[in-house]
C-alpha positions as CSV (number, residue, x, y, z in Angstrom):
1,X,-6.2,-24.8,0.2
2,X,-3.1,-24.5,2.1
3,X,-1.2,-21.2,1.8
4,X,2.2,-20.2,3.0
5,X,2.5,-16.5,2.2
6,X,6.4,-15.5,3.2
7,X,7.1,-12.0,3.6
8,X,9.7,-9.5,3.9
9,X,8.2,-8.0,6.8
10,X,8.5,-6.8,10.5
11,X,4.9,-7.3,11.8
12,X,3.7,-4.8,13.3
13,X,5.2,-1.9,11.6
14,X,4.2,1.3,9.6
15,X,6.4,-0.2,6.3
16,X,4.2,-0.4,3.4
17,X,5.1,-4.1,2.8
18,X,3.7,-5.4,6.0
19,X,0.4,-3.4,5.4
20,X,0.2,-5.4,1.8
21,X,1.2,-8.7,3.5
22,X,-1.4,-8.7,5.8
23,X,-4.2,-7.4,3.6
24,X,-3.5,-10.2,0.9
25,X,-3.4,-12.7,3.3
26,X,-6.6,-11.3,4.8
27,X,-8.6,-11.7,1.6
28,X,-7.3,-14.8,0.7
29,X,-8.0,-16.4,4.3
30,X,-11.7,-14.5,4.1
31,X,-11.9,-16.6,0.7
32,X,-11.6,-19.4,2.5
33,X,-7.8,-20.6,2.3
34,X,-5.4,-21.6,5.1
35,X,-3.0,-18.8,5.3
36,X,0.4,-19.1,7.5
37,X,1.8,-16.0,7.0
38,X,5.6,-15.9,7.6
39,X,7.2,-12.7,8.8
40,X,9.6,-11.2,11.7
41,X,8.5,-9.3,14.8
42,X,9.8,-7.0,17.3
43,X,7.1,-8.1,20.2
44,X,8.1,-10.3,22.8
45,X,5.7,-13.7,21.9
46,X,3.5,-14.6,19.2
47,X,0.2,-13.8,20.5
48,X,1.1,-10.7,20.9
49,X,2.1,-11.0,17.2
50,X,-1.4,-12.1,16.3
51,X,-3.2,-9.8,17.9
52,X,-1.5,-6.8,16.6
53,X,-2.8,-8.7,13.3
54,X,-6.4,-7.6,14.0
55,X,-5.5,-4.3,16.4
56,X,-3.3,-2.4,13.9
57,X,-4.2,-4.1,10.7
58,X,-7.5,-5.0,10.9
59,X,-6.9,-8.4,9.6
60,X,-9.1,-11.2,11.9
61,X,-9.7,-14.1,10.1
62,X,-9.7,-17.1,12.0
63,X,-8.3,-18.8,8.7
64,X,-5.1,-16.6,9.1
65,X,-2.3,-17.7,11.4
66,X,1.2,-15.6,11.8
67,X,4.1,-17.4,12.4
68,X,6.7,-14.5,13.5
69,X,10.5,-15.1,15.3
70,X,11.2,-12.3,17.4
71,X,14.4,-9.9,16.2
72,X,16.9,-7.6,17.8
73,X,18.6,-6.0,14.5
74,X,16.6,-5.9,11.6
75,X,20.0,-6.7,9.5
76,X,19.7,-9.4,7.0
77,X,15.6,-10.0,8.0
78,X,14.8,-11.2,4.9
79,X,17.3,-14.1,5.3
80,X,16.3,-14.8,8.5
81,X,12.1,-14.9,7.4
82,X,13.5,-17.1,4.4
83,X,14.9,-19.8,7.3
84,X,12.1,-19.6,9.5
85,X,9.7,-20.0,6.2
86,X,11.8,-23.4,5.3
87,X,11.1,-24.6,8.9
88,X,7.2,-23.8,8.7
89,X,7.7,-25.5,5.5
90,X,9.0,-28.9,7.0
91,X,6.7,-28.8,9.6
92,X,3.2,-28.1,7.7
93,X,4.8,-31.5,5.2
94,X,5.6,-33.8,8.4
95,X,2.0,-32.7,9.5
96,X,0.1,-33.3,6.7
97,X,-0.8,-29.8,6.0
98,X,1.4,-29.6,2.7
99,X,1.0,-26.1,1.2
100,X,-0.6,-26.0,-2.0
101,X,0.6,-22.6,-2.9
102,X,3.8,-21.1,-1.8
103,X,3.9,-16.8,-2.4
104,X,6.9,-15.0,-1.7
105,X,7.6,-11.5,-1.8
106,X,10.8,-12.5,0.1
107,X,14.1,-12.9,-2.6
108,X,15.6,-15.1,-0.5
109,X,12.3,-17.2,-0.3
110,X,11.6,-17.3,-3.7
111,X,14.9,-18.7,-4.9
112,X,15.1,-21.1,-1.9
113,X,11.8,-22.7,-2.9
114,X,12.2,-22.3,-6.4
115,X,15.5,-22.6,-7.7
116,X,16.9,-24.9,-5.5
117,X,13.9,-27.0,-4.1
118,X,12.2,-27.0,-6.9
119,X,8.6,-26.1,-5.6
120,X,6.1,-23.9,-7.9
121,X,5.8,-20.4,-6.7
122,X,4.1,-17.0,-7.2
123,X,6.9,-14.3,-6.6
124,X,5.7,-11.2,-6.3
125,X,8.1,-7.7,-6.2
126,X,7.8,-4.3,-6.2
127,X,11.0,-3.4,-7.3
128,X,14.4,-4.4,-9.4
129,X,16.8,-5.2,-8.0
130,X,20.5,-4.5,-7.8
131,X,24.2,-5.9,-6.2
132,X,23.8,-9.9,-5.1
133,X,20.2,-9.4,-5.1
134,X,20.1,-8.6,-8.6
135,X,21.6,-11.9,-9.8
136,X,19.2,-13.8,-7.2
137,X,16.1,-12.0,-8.5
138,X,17.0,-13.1,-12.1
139,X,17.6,-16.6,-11.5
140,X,14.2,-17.0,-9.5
141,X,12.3,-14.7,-12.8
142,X,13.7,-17.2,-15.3
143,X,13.0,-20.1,-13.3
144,X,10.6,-22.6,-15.1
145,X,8.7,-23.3,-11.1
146,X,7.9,-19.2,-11.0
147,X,5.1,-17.1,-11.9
148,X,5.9,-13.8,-11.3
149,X,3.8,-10.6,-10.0
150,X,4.3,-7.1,-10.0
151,X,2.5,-3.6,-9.1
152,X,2.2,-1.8,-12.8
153,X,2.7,-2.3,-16.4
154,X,6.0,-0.1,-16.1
155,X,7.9,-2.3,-13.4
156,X,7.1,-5.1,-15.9
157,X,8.2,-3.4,-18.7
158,X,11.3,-2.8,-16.5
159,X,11.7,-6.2,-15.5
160,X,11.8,-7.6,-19.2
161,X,14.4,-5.7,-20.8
162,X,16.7,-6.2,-17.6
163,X,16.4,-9.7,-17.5
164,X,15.8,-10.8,-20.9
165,X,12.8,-12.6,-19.9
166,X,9.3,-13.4,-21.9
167,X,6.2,-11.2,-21.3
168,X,4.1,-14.5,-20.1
169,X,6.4,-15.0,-16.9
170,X,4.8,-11.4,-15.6
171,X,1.6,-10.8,-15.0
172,X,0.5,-7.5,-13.5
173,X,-1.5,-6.7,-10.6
174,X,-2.1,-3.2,-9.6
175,X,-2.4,-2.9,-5.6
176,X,-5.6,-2.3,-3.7
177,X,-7.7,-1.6,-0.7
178,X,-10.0,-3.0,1.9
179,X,-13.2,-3.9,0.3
180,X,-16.1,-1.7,0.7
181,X,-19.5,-2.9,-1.6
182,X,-21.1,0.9,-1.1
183,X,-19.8,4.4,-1.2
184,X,-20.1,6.3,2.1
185,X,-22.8,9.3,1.3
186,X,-22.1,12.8,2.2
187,X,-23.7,13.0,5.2
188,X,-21.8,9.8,6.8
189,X,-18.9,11.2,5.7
190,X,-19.4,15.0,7.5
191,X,-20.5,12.6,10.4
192,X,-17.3,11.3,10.8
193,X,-15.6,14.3,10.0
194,X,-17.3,16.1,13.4
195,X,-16.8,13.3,15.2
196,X,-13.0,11.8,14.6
197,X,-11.8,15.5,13.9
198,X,-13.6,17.9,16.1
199,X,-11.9,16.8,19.4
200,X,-8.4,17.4,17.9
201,X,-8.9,19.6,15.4
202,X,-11.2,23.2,15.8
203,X,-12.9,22.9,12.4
204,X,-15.7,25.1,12.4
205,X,-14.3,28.2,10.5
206,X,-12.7,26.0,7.7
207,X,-15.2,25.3,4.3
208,X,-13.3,22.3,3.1
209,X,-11.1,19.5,5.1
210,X,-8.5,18.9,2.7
211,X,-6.2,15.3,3.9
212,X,-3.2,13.4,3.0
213,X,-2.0,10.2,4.3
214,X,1.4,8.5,3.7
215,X,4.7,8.8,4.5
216,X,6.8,12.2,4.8
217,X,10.1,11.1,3.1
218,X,11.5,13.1,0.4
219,X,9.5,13.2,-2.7
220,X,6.3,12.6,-1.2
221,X,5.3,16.4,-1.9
222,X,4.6,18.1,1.7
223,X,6.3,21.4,0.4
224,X,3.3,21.4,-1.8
225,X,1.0,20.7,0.9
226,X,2.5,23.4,2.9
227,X,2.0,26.0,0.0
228,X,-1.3,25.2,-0.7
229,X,-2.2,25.8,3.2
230,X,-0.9,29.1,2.7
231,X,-3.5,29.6,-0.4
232,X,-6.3,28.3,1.0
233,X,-6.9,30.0,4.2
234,X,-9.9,28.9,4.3
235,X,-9.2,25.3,4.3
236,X,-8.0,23.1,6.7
237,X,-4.9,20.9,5.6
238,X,-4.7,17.4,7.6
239,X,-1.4,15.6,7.2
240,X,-1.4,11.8,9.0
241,X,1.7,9.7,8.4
242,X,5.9,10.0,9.2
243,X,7.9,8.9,12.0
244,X,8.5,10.9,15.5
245,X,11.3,13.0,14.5
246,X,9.6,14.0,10.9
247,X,6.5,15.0,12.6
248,X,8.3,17.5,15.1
249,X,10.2,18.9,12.5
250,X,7.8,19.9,10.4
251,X,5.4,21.1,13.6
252,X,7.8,23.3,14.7
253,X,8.4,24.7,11.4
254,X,4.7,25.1,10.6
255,X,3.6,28.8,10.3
256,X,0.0,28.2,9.1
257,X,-3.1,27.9,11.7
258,X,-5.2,25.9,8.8
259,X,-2.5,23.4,8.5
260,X,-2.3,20.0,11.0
261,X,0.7,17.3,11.2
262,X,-1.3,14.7,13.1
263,X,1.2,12.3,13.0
264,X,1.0,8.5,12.6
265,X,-2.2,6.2,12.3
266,X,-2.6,2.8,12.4
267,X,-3.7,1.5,8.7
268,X,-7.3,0.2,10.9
269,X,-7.7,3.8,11.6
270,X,-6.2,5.7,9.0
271,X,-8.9,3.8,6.2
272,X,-11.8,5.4,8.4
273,X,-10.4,9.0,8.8
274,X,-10.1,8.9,4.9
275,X,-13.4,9.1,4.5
276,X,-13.8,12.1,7.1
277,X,-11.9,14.5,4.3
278,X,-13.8,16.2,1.3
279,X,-10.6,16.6,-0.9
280,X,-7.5,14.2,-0.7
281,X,-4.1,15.0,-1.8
282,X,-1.6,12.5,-3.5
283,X,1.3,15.2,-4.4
284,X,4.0,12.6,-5.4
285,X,6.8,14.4,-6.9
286,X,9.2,13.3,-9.6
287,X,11.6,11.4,-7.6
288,X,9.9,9.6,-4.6
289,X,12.0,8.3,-1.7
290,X,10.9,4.9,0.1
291,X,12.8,6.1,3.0
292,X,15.9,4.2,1.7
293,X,19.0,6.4,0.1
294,X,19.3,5.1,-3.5
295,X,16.2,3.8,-4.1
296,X,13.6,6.0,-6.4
297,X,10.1,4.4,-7.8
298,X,8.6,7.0,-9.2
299,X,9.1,4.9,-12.2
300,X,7.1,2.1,-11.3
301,X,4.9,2.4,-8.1
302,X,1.7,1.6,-7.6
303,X,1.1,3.3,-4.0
304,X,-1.8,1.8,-1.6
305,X,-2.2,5.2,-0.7
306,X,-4.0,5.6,-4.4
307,X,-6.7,2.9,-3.9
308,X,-7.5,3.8,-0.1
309,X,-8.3,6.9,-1.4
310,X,-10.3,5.9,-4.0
311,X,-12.2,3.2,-2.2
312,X,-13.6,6.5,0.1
313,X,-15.3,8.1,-3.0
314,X,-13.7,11.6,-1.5
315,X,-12.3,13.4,-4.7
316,X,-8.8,12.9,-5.5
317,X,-6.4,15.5,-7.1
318,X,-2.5,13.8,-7.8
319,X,0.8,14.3,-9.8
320,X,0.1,14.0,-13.4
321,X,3.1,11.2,-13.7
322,X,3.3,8.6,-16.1
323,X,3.1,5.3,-14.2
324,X,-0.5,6.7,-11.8
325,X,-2.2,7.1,-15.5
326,X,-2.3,3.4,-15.5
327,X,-5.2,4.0,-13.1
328,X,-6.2,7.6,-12.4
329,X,-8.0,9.1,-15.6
330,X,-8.2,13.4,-15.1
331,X,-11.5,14.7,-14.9
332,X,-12.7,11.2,-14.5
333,X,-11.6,9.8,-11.4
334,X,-9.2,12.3,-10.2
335,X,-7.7,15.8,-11.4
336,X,-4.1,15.1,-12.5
337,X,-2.0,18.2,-11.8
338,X,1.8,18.9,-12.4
339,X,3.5,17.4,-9.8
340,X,5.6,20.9,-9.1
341,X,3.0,23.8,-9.6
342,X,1.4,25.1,-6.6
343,X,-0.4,27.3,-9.2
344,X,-2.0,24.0,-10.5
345,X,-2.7,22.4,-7.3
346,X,-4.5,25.4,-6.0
347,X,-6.4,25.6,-8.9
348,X,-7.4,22.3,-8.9
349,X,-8.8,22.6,-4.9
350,X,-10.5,25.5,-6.0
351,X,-12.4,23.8,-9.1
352,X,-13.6,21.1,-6.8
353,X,-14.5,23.2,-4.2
354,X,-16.7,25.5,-6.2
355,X,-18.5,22.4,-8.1
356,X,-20.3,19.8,-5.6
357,X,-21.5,18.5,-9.5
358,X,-17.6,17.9,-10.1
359,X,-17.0,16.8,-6.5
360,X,-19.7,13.9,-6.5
361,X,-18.5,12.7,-10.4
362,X,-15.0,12.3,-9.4
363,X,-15.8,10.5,-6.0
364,X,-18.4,8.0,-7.5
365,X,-16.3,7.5,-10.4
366,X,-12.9,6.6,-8.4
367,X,-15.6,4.5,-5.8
368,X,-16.3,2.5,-9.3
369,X,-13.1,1.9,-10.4
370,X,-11.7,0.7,-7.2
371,X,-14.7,-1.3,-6.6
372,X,-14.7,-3.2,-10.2
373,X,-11.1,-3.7,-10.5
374,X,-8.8,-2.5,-7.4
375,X,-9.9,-4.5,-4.0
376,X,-7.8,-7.0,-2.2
377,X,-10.8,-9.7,-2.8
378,X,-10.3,-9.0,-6.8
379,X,-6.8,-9.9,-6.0
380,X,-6.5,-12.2,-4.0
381,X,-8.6,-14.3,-6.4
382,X,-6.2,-13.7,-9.2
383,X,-3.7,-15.2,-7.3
384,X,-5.7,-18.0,-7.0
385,X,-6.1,-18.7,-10.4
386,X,-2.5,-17.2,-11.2
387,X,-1.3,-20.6,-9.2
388,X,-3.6,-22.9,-11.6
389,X,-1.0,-21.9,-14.3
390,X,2.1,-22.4,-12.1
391,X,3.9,-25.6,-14.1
């Protein structure tokens, strides 16, 4: 099959979108598929485009090709992806490589192909939306050519009462991570602890390596992180993720020798420090930033950041909020905490860290939950069969 996946996305880039784009159209490329994945760049030619594909991704499929236009400002990018996607579009037709499935999580995209040229689409989103864009997301949600995606029951739940649209034109698909078919044991995982960590980081008087991995906007619960440090002396706190001028901030105002701001990772190497840490920390708060003023989706979201962590089998403590419960179960596969108590939190690292009984359930149990229903392969093949049902 022919695939032309359009994105919103500046490839390479730390944005959460482009780490989704190219894992979907990893899978579905691994499965078998053509995939042309359509998308905007800041490198100066396309094979250097491609080969951040595999370098900072990890994606290498030979099935897998990225067409990418090079940008200056990153105004009105999805408009621009949505021209280049037409003209990729033209091209595979007039070459006989007609795409059999168009996605789109581009707006513009979608009601291009579907409202006005009439093609059958999968349109996934991961938000609603508002202004212009809110009239162009309904028209392409109530088009007859669209089967819609998005990340959790709540965004759909969302998405029906603001449209006024049926339940059968959403289907839900959580996200997901890189597929792994065993859990790393205890000893791989202190192996790679010592030997990605111990260079940069003097662990040897620390019990427990305690991580987080994400952004550092507002919201995303480092305040918690940085009272917890102040707990546990005895841990170590490793913090990956933000941009340049987040990370020196909060360096500079660090005051705890057990707590580390590493800085950014690529997503290749972020998914194998992961499973160097013995707790990890998902201390979302009750309003999470995206890094854009306005926008809040503690609502809805369905982070990546949940199911890399649980596809390590390292035990998970999060936010006890509403819309995670659709996956993490407390005292199953995680410990669910208020989002706001440091009391909590700390109890919570100290209840794992006095139990290895409770620290091997919740690790094999979120490995099994990932592995049965949250990797990219599971997904990508629901696409697949999502597009049978496309009119």
């Amino acid at each position: 099959m022919n695939i032309l996946y359009i994105s919103p996305s500046i490839i390479p880039s730390r944005s959460a979108n482009s780490i989704h784009v190219t894992s979907m159209c990893q899978e579905l490329a691994i499965l078998g598929h053509n995939v042309s994945l359509i998308a905007a760049t800041r490198l100066n030619n396309r094979f250097d485009a491609n080969s951040s594909l595999k370098e900072f991704y990890g994606a290498d499929s030979i099935n897998l090709t990225l067409v990418a236009k090079k940008i200056i400002n990153p105004r009105g990018i999805e408009f621009f992806i949505s021209l280049l996607a037409l003209y990729v579009y033209i091209k595979l037709c007039i070459s006989k490589n007609t795409p059999n499935l168009i996605i789109s999580r581009n707006l513009y995209s979608a009601f291009l192909f579907s409202c006005v040229l009439r093609k059958k689409i999968i349109y996934e989103t991961h938000s609603p939306e508002s202004g212009i864009r809110m009239k162009f997301q309904k028209m392409v949600l109530r088009s007859n050519k669209v089967k819609a995606v998005v990340i959790s029951e709540a965004l759909k739940i969302i998405m029906i009462s603001k449209y006024d649209i049926s339940n059968s034109r959403i289907t839900v698909l959580h996200d997901a991570a890189k597929s792994f078919q065993k859990r790393a044991s205890h000893t791989q995982r202190k192996n790679k602890q010592h030997n990605l960590l111990s260079s940069k980081v003097d662990l040897s008087s620390f019990d427990k390596v305690i991580g987080y991995f994400g952004h550092l906007y507002s919201g995303r619960g480092i305040e918690i992180i940085e009272g917890l440090a102040k707990i546990h002396k005895k841990h170590a706190f490793i913090v990956y993720g933000g941009n340049k001028e987040e990370i020196s901030y909060y360096q500079q105002k660090n005051t705890s020798n057990n707590l580390f701001f590493m800085g950014h990772v690529s997503p290749k190497k972020a998914s194998i420090l992961m499973l160097a840490m013995d707790i990890l920390l998902m201390p979302y708060q009750e309003s999470v930033s995206i890094g854009i003023d306005s926008i809040d989706t503690v609502k809805w979201m369905s982070p990546m950041k949940m199911f890399e962590y649980m596809a390590c089998g390292v035990p998970i403590i999060s936010s006890d909020l509403s819309v995670l419960k659709e996956v993490l179960i407390d005292n199953h596969n995680s410990l669910l905490v208020k989002p706001n108590d440091i009391e909590d939190w700390a109890l919570a690292i100290q209840r794992i860290s006095n139990s290895s009984d409770l620290q091997e359930m919740l690790g094999k149990n979120a490995f099994y939950d990932y592995r049965e229903k949250h990797t990219w392969n599971i997904r990508a093949k629901a696409f697949i069969k999502l597009n049978a049902n496309v009119v």
